[in-house]
C-alpha positions in Angstrom: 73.9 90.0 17.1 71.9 88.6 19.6 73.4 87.2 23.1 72.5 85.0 23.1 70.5 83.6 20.3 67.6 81.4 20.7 65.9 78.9 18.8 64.6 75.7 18.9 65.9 72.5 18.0 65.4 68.9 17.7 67.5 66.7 19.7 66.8 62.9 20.3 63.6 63.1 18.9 62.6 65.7 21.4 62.3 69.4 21.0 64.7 71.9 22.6 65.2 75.3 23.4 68.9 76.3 22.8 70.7 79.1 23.9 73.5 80.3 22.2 75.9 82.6 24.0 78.8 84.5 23.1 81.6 86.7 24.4 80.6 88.3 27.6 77.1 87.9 28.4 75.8 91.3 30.3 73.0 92.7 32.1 71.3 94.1 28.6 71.8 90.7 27.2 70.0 88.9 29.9 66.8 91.4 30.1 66.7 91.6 26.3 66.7 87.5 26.2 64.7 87.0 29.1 62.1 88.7 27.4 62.6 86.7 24.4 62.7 83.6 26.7 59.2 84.5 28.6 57.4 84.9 25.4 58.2 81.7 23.8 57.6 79.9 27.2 53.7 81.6 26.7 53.4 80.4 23.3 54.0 76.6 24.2 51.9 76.6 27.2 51.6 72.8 27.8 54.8 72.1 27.3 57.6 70.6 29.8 60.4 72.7 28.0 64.0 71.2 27.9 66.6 73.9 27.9 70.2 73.6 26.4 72.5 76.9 27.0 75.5 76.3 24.8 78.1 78.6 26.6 81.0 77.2 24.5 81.6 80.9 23.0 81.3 82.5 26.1 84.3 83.8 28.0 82.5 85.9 30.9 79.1 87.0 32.4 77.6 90.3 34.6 77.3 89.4 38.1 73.9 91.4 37.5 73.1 89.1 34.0 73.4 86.0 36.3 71.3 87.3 38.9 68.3 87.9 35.8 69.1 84.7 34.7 68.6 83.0 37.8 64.9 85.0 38.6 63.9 84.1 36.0 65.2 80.3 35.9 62.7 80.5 39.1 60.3 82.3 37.5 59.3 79.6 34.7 60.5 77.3 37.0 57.7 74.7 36.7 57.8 74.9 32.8 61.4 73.5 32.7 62.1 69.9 32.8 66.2 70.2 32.8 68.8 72.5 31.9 71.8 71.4 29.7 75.0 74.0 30.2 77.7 73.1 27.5 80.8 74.6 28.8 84.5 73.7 29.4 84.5 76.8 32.2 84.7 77.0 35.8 83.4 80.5 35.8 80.3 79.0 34.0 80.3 76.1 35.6 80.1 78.2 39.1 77.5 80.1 37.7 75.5 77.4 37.0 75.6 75.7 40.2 74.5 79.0 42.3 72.0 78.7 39.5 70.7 75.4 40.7 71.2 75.8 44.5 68.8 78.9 44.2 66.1 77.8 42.0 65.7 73.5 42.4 66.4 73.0 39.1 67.9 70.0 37.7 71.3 71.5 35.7 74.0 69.1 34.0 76.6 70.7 33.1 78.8 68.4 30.1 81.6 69.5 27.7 80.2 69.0 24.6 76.7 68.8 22.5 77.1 65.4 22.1 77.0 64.5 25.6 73.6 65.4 26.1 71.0 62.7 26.6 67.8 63.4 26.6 
């Protein structure tokens, strides 16, 4: 199974590229999907991409898998527009907010999928 598994979506009329992680997401995970992630990013060249990372399902993270995440957050850093984290976790919260502080980017962080507006 992937970790996390990507696809897009429609949300609010808009188009959005969700991130679905579970259990604990390692350093593997995060080069395998960051891969994933740069290629779809190339296919959609134009596009101001919005991400949502549903981290409901996940209960712990690589201090190394953050660290990927967050390179390349600030690689593709001008193709995102925001970040939506779903979490009820202060780990993931944290994470999220080193996230942010490092790259500029413009994270909310909310509880649920149905807090999001886009």
């Amino acid at each position: 199974m992937d970790n996390p598994r990507i696809e897009w979506i429609r949300k609010e009329g808009r188009r959005c590229l969700q991130f679905i992680f579970h259990g604990k997401f390692t350093e593997t995970d995060a080069r395998t999907a960051v891969e994933e992630w740069r290629q779809i990013i190339a296919a959609a060249p134009e596009e101001q991409i919005i991400l949502i990372w549903n981290c409901l399902e996940m209960n712990d993270y690589d201090q190394q898998a953050r660290t990927l995440w967050q390179n390349a957050c600030k690689e593709m850093k001008n193709r995102i527009e925001v970040i939506w984290v779903i979490t009820n976790s202060i780990l993931i919260r944290m994470g999220a907010s080193v996230i942010s502080v490092f790259t500029s980017l413009k994270i909310k962080v909310v509880g649920s999928e149905k807090e999001i507006r886009i």
